[in-house]
C-alpha positions as CSV (number, residue, x, y, z in Angstrom):
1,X,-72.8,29.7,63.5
2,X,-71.0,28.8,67.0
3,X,-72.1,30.8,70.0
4,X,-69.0,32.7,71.6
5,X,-70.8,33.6,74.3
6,X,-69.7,37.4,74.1
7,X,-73.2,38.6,74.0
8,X,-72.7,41.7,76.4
9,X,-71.4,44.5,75.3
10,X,-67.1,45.3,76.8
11,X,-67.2,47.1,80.2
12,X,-65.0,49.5,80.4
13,X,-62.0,49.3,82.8
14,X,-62.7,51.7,85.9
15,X,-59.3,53.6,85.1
16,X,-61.3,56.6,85.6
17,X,-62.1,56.3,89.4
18,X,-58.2,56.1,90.4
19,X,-56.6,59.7,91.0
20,X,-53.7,59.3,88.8
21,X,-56.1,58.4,86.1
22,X,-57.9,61.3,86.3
23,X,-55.1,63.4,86.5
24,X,-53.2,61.7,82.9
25,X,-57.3,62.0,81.7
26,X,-57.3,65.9,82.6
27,X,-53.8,66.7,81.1
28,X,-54.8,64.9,77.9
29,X,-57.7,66.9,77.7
30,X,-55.6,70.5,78.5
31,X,-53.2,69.4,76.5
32,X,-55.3,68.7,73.7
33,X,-57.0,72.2,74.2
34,X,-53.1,74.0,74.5
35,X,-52.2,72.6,71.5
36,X,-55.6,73.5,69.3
37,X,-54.8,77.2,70.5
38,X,-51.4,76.8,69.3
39,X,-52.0,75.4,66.2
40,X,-54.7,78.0,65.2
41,X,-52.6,80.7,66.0
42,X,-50.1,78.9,63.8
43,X,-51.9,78.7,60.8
44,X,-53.6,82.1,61.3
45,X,-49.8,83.8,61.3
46,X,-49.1,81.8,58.1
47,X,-52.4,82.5,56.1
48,X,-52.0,86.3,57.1
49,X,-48.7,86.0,55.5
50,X,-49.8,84.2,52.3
51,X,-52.5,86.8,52.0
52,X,-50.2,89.5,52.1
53,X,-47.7,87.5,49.2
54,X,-50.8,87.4,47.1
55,X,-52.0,91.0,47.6
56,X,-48.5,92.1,46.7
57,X,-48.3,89.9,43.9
58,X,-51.8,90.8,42.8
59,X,-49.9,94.8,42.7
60,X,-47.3,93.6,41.0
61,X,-49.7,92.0,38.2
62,X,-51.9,95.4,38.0
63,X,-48.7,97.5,37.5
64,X,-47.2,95.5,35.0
65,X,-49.9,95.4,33.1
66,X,-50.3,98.8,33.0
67,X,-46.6,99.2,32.1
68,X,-47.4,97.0,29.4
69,X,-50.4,98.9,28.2
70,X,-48.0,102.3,28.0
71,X,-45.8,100.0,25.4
72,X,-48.5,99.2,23.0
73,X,-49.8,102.8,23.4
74,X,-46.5,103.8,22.6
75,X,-45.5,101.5,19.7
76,X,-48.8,101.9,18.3
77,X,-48.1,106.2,18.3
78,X,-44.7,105.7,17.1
79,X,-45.8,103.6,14.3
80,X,-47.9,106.1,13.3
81,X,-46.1,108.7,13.5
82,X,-43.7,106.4,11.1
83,X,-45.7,106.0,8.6
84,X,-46.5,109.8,8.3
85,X,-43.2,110.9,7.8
86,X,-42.0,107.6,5.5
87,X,-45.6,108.6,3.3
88,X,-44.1,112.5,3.6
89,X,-41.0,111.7,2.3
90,X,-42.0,109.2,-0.3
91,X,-40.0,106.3,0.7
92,X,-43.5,103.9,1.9
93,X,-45.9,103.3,-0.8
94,X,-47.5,100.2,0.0
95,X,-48.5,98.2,-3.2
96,X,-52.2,98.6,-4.1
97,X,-51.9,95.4,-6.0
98,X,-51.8,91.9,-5.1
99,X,-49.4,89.3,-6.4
100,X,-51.0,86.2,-7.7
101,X,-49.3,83.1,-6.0
């Protein structure tokens, strides 16, 4: 293997001594910050709203399940009540028998 000679680790350039430097340096780094802030308030606003569509959706769920437990309550006391009056009046007699297929 061929010695390059690059043994020392970079240097790094002294850009951070000069004025201007420090000033593009520090604006990065409070611009960096400003925009952290912004985006956390960002996606705190738009997690409170999906929280709210999910909560509302989760109420819709509950109530239409109820409203669906009502119908089958319903159906099931109609169908009974049905069946009395078609056994009153004679006109349901289920057959006791079985046909043979």
């Amino acid at each position: 293997m061929a010695d390059t000679g690059a043994h020392f680790a970079m240097r790094i350039p002294p850009y951070y001594q000069y004025p201007s430097w420090q000033r593009f340096f520090a604006g990065a780094a409070i611009g960096a910050l400003i925009s952290w802030f912004v985006f956390l308030y960002m996606f705190g606003v738009l997690q409170e709203k999906q929280v709210r569509h999910v909560n509302e959706l989760n109420e819709q769920i509950a109530d239409l399940q109820n409203e669906i437990r009502i119908w089958q309550e319903d159906y099931i006391h109609y169908n009974k009540e049905m069946k009395k009056k078609a056994d009153r009046s004679g006109r349901f007699r289920p057959s006791r028998q079985r046909r043979a297929i």
